[in-house]
PADREN-376496 format. One record per residue (C-alpha): residue number from 0; x, y, z. Coordinates in steps of 0.02 Angstrom, whole numbers. Example, Ala and Ser with C-alpha at 12.3 -4.5 7.8 and 13.67 -1.06 7.14 Angstrom:
@n=0, u=615, v=-225, w=390
@n=1, u=684, v=-53, w=357
//
This chain:
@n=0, u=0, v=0, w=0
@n=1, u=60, v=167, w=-44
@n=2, u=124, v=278, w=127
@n=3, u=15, v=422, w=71
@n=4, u=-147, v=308, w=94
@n=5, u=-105, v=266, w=264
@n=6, u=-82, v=452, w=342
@n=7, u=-253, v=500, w=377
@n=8, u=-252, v=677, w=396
@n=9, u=-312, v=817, w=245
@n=10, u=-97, v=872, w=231
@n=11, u=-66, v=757, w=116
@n=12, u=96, v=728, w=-16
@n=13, u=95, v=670, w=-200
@n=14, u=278, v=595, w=-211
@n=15, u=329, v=448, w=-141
@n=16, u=476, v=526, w=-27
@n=17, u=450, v=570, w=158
@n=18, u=557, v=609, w=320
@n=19, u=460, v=520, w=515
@n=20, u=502, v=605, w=649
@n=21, u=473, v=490, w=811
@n=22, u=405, v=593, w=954
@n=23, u=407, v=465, w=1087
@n=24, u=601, v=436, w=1059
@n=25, u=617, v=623, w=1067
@n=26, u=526, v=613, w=1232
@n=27, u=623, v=461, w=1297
@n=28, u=794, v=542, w=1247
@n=29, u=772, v=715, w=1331
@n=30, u=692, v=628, w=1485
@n=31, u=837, v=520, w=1500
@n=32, u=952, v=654, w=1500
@n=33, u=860, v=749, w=1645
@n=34, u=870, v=586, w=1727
@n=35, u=1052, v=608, w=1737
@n=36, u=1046, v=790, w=1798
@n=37, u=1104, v=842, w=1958
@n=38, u=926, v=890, w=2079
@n=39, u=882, v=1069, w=2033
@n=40, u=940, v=1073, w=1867
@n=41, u=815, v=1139, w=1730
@n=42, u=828, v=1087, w=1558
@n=43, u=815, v=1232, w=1416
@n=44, u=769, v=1101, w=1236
@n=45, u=850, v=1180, w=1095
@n=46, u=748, v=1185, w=958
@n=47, u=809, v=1299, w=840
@n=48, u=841, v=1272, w=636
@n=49, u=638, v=1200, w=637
@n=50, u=699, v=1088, w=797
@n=51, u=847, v=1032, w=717
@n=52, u=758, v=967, w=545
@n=53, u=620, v=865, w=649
@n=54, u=490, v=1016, w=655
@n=55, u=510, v=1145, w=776
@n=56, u=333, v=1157, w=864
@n=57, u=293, v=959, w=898
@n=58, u=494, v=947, w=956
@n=59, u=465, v=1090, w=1070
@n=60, u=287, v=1027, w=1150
@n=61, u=371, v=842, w=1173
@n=62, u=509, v=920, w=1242
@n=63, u=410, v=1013, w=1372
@n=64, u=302, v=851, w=1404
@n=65, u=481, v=775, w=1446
@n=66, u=536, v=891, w=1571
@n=67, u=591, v=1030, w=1497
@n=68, u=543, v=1201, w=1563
@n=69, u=625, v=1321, w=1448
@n=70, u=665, v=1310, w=1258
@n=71, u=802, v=1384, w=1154
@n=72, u=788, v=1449, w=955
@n=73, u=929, v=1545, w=862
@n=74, u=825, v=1678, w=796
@n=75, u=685, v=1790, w=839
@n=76, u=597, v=1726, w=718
@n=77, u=590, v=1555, w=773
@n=78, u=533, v=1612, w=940
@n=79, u=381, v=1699, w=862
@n=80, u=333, v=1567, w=782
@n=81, u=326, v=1451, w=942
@n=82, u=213, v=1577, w=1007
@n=83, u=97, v=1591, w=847
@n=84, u=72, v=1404, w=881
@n=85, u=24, v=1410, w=1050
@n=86, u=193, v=1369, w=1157
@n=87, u=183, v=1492, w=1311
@n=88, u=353, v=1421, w=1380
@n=89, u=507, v=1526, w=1426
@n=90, u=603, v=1538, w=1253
@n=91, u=786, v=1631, w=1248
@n=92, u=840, v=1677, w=1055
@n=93, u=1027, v=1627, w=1057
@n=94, u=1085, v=1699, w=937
@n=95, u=1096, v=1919, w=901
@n=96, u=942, v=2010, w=890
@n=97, u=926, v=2171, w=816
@n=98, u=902, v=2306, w=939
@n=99, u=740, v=2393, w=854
@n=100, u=689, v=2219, w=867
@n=101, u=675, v=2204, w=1069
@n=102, u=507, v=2273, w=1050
@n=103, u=440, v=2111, w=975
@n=104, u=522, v=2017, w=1063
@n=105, u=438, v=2103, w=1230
@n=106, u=286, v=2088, w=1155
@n=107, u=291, v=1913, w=1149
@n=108, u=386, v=1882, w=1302
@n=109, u=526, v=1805, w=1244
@n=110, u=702, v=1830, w=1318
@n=111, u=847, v=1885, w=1199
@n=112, u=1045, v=1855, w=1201
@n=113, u=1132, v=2033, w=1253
@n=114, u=1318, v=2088, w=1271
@n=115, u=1365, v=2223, w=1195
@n=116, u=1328, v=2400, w=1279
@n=117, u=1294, v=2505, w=1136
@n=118, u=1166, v=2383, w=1095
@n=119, u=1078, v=2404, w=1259
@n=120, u=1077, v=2561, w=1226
@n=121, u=993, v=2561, w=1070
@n=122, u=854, v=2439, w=1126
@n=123, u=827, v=2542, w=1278
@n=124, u=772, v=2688, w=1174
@n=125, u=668, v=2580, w=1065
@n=126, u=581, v=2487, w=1228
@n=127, u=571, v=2655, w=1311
@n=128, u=449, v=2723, w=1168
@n=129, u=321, v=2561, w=1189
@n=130, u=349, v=2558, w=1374
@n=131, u=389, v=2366, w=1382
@n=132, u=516, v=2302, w=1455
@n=133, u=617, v=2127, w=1388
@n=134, u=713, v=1995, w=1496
@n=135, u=885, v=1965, w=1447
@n=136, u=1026, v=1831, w=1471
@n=137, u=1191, v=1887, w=1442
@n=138, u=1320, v=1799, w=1346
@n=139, u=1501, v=1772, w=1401
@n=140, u=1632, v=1713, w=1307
@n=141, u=1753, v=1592, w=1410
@n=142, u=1835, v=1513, w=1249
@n=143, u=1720, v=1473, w=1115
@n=144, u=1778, v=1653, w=1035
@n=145, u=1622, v=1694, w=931
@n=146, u=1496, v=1785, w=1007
@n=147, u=1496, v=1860, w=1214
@n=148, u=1605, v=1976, w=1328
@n=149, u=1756, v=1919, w=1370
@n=150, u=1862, v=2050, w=1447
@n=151, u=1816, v=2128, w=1617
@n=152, u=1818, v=2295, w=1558
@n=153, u=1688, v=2250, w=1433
@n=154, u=1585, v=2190, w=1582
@n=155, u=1612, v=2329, w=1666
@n=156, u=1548, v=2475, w=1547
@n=157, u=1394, v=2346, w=1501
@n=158, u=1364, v=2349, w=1678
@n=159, u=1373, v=2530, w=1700
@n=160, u=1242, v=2548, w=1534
@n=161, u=1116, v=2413, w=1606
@n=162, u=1095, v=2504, w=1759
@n=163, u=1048, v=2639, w=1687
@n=164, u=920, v=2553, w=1593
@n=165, u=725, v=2542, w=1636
@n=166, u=671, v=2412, w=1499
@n=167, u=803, v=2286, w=1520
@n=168, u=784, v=2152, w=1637
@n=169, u=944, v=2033, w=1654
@n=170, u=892, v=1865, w=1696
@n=171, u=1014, v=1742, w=1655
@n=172, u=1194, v=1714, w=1600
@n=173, u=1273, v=1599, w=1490
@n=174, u=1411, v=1515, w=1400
@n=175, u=1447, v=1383, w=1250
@n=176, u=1591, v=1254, w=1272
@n=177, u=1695, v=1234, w=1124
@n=178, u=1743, v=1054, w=1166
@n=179, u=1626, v=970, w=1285
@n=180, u=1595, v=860, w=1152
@n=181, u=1789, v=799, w=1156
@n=182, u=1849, v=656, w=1303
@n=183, u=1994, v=767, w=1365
@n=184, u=1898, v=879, w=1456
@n=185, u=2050, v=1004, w=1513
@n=186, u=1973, v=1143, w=1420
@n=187, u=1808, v=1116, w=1455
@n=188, u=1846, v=1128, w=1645
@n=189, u=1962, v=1299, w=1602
@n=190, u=1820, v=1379, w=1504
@n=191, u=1687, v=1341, w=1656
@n=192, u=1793, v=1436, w=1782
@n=193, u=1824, v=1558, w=1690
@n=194, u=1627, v=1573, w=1658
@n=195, u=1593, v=1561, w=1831
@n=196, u=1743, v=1725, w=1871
@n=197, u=1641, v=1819, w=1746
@n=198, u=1473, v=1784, w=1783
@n=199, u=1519, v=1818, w=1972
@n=200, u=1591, v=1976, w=1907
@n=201, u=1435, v=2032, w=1832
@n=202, u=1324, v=1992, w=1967
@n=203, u=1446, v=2113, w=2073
@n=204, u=1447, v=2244, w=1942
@n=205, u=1256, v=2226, w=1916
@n=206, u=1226, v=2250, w=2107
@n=207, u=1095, v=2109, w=2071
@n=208, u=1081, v=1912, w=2090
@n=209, u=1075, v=1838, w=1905
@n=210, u=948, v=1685, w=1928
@n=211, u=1007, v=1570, w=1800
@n=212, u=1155, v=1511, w=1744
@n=213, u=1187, v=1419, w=1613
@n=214, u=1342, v=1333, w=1511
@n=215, u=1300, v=1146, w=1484
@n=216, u=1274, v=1085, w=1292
@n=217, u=1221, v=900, w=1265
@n=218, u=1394, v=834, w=1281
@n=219, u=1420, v=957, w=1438
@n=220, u=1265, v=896, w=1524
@n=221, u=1295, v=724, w=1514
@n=222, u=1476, v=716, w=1548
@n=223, u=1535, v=883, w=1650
@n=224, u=1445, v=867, w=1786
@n=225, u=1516, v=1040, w=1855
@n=226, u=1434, v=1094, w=1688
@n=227, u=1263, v=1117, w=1744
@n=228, u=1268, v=1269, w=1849
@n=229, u=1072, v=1292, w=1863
@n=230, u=1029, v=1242, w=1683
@n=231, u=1070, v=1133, w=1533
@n=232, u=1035, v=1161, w=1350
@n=233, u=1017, v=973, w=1271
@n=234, u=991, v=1003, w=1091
@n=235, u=1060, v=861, w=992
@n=236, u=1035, v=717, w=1087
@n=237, u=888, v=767, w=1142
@n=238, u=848, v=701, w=942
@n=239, u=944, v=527, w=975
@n=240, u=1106, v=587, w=902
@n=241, u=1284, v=586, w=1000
@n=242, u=1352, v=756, w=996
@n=243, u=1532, v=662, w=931
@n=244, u=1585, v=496, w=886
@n=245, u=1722, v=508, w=1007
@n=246, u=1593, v=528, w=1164
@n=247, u=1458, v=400, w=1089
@n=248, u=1544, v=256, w=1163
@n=249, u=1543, v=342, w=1358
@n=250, u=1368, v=434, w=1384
@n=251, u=1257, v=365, w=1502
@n=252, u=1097, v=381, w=1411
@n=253, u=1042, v=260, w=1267
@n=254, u=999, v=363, w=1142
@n=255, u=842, v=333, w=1002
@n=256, u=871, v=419, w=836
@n=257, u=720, v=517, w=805
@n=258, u=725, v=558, w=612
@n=259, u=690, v=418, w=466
@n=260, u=704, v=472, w=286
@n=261, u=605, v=358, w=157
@n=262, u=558, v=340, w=-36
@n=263, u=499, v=226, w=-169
@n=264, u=541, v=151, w=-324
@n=265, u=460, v=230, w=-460
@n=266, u=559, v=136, w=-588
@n=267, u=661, v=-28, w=-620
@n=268, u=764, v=-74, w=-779
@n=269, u=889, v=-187, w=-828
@n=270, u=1045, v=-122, w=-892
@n=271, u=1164, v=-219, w=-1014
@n=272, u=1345, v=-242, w=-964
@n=273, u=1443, v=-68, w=-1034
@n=274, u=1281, v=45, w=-1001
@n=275, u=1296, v=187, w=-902
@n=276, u=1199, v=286, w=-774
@n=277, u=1166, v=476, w=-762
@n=278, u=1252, v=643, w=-795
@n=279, u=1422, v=616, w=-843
@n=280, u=1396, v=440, w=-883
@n=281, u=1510, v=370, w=-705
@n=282, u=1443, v=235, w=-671
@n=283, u=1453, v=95, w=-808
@n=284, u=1355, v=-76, w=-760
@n=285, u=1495, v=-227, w=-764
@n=286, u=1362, v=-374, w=-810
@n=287, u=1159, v=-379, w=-827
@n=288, u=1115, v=-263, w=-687
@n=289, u=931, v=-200, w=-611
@n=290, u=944, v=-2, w=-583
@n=291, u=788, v=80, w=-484
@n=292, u=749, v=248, w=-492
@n=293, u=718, v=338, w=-311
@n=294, u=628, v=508, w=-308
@n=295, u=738, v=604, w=-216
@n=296, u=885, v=735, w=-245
@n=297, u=1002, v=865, w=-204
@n=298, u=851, v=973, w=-217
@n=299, u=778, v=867, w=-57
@n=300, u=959, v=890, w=30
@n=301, u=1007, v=728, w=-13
@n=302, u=1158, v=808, w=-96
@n=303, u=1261, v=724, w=-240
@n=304, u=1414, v=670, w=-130
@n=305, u=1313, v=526, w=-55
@n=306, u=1352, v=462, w=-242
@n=307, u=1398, v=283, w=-194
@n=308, u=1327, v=254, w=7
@n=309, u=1196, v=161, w=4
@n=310, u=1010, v=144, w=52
@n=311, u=909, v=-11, w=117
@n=312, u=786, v=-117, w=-23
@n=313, u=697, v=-260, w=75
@n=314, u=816, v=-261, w=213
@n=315, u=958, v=-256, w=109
@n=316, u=1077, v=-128, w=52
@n=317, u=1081, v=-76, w=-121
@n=318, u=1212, v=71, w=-203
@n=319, u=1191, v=239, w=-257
@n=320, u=1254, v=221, w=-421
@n=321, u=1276, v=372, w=-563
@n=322, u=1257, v=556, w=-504
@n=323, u=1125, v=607, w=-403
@n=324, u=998, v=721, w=-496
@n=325, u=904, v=879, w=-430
@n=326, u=751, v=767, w=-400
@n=327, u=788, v=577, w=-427
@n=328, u=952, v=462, w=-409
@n=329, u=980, v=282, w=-458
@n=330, u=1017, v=131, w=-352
@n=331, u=1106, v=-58, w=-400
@n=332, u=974, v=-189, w=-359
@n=333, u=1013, v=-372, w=-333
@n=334, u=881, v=-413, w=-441
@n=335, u=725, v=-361, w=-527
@n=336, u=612, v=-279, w=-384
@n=337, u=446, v=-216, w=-384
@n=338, u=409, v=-34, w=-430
@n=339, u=327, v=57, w=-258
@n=340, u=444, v=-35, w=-147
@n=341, u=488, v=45, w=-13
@n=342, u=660, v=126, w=-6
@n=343, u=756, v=171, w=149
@n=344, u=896, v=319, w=151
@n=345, u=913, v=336, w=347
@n=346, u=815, v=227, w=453
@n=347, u=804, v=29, w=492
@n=348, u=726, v=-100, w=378
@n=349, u=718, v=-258, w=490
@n=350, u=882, v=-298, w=552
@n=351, u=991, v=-189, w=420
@n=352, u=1025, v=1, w=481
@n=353, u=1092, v=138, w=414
@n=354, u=1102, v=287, w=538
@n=355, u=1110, v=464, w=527
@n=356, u=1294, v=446, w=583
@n=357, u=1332, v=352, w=430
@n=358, u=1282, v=463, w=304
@n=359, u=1378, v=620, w=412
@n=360, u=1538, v=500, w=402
@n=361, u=1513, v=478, w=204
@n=362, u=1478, v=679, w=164
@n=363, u=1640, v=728, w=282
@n=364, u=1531, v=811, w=427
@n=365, u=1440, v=806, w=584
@n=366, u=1268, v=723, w=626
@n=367, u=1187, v=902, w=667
@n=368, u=1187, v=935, w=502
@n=369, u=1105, v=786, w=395
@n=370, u=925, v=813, w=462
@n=371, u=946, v=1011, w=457
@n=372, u=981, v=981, w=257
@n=373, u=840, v=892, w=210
@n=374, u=739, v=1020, w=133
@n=375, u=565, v=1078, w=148
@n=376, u=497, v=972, w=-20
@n=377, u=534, v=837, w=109
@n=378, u=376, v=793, w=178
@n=379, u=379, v=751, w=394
@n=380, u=260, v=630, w=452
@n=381, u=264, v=644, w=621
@n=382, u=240, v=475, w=746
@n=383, u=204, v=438, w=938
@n=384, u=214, v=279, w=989
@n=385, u=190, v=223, w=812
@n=386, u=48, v=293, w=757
@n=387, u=47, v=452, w=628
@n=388, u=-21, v=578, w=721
@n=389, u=15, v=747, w=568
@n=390, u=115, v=768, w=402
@n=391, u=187, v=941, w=354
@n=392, u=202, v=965, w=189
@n=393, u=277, v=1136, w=161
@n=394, u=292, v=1125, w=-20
@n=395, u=105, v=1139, w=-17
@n=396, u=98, v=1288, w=79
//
C-alpha cells in the first residue's frame, strides 16, 4: 500500500519521498538526559533550525512534556513562531537580535541574548517608546571566541549601561563550550571557571543576583557534571544523536534516533553490461544489472556526494550508483524488484541500519547537520508511539 494512503489527515503529499520524525524517542531521549541531571537542574530544549530538521513546534511541546521548562531557538523569528502556535514556555533567542527588534520580542515575552553596551543602549530607546520592558541573558565568552564579553572591562561599561536602563531586565547568564563534546575535558573545565569569574563579576557589577546560569550543551550535560550550573541546553541528543563519535561510546543515556528518511521506487530497468547511469555517464554496469529509480535529490538535501553510500531495499543494502539528480538518483538492485517498494535512506529495515551517523561520516561532517539539510519538499510525518499523528508538507503551503 502506498504511505500516502495510510496518513489520515487532509496534509497530504503526491511523491513517494517522506522524512518520520518519532516523538516518543524524542521524549524518551530528553527525559533520560534529565534523569542524569544533578537535583535542581532545569533543562532549556533547543529547538532551533525548525527543531533541528524534525519540526520545531511538535519537538518543542514533546520536549516540554519531557521535562523541559524552557526552550532555546537561534532567531527571533523562530521564537515567534513558537508563540503563533500556542507554546507559552520561557524561550531565549541565542543567537543576536537586532536592537529595534527588542520590541517584539517584549511583546511576545521572549528573552533575547545581550552583550554588547551600545546595543543596550539602542534597545533601551526603542523599549522606552512602547513602554515594555524585555528579559535578557547575557552571553560570556570563556573560549568558544564567537559571540559574548570576554574581557572585564567590557563587563564593566555593560554593567554601567544596564543600570541605567529601565526596559532591560537581566535574567540569566550563559556560555557555549567549544569542546565538551571531546573526552579530554582540560578545556572544558578551564572555560567553566572562567565562566563562573565572569558571571560572578557581573552579578557584582550589576549589584543584582543573576537567577540562571547556564553553560552545559548535550555533551556538557551528560559528561561535566560541574557543567550544569542551574541549567542545561540538550539540543542534539535530545533528537537521539551523540554530539561526537568520540563521546558515543561513554554517555550514560541510550539514545533513540528520532528522524527516518524514506522513498519509493518509481522505476526498475535492466541495464546491459557497458551501459551507463546519469550525468556524466560514471557509473558503467559490469554485467546484466537491475537499476531503480528513487525520487529524491540534491534538491531534497540529499546532496550528490552521497554518490555511492547506500540505502536499504527489502532489508538489504543496495548502491547509489551514477550522479545524483536535482530530484531523482539511481540505485544497484540485486535483482529485478517491484516498482513502489519501499526505499530506505536513513532509518532501519528489519535488522539492516543505516544511521544518521553514517551518512555524516560519508559527506565529511557532523550528525547536526544531515536532518537540518533535508529540505522543505521533504515531507515530515510525524509519529508517537507508532501511530501518525500529522504530516507537514511545506511545499504545499
Amino acid at each position: 500500500m502506498n504511505q500516502r494512503e495510510n496518513v489520515k489527515t487532509t496534509a497530504l503529499f503526491y511523491r513517494d519521498t517522506w522524512a518520520e520524525v518519532d516523538l516518543s524517542a524524542i521524549k524518551n531521549n530528553l527525559a533520560g538526559i534529565k534523569k542524569q541531571l544533578e537535583d535542581g537542574i532545569e533543562v532549556m530544549a533547543v529547538v532551533k533550525a525548525d527543531g533541528y530538521g524534525h519540526g520545531a513546534r511538535e519537538t518543542a511541546e514533546t520536549a516540554l512534556e519531557a521535562g523541559a521548562s524552557y526552550l532555546g531557538t537561534a532567531l527571533l523569528d523562530e521564537a515567534v513562531a513558537l508563540r503563533r502556535n500556542g507554546i507559552e514556555a520561557p524561550i531565549l533567542v541565542l543567537g543576536v537580535t537586532r536592537p529595534e527588534d527588542a520590541v517584539v520580542a517584549a511583546e511576545y515575552g521572549i528573552t533575547l541574548t545581550v552583550f554588547q553596551a551600545d546595543w543596550v543602549k539602542k534597545a533601551e530607546v526603542f523599549l522606552a517608546s512602547s513602554l515594555k520592558q524585555v528579559s535578557c541573558h547575557v552571553k560570556l565568552d570563556s573560549g568558544m571566541n564567537r559571540i559574548g564579553m570576554k574581557q572585564e572591562a567590557e563587563i564593566e561599561v555593560f554593567a554601567e549601561v544596564v543600570k541605567a536602563c529601565r526596559f532591560l531586565d537581566i535574567t540569566g547568564a550563559y556560555t557555549h563550550l567549544a569542546t565538551a563534546d571531546e573526552l579530554d575535558p582540560t578545556y572544558t573545565d578551564e572555560q567553566l571557571e572562567r565562566f563562573k569569574n565572569m558571571a560572578d563579576l557581573l552579578e557584582a557589577e550589576l549589584g543584582k543576583k543573576i537567577p540562571c546560569r547556564h553553560s552545559a550543551n548535550s555533551a556538557g550535560a551528560m559528561l561535566h557534571r560541574k557543567a550544569g550550573f542551574n541549567m542545561a541546553r540538550i539540543g542534539i541528543s535530545m533528537y537521539g544523536l551523540a554530539p561526537s563519535p568520540a563521546v558515543k561510546p561513554v554517555l550514560p543515556v541510550r539514545l533513540q534516533e528520532a528522524f527516518s528518511l524514506h522513498s519509493q521506487l518509481t522505476h526498475v530497468k535492466q541495464l546491459h553490461k557497458g551501459e551507463t547511469v546519469s550525468y556524466g555517464r560514471t557509473y558503467t554496469a559490469e554485467e546484466e544489472e537491475w537499476i531503480g529509480t528513487v525520487p529524491i535529490g540534491y534538491a531534497d538535501g540529499w546532496i550528490r556526494a552521497n554518490q555511492s553510500g547506500d540505502v536499504l531495499v527489502n532489508g538489504r543494502r543496495a548502491q547509489i550508483v551514477g550522479r545524483i539528480c536535482m530530484d531523482q538518483m539511481m540505485v544497484k538492485l540485486p535483482g529485478y524488484t517491484e516498482p513502489g517498494t519501499k526505499v530506505t535512506l536513513i532509518g532501519r529495515q528489519g535488522e539492516a541500519y543505516i544511521p544518521v551517523d553514517e551518512v555524516a561520516e560519508r559527506l565529511g561532517t557532523i550528525n547536526y547537520e544531515i536532518p537540518c539539510i533535508i529540505s522543505f519538499r521533504v515531507p515530515r510525518v510525524v509519529k508517537r508511539a507508532g501511530e501518525i499523528t500529522a504530516v507537514h508538507n511545506r511545499a504545499l503551503d
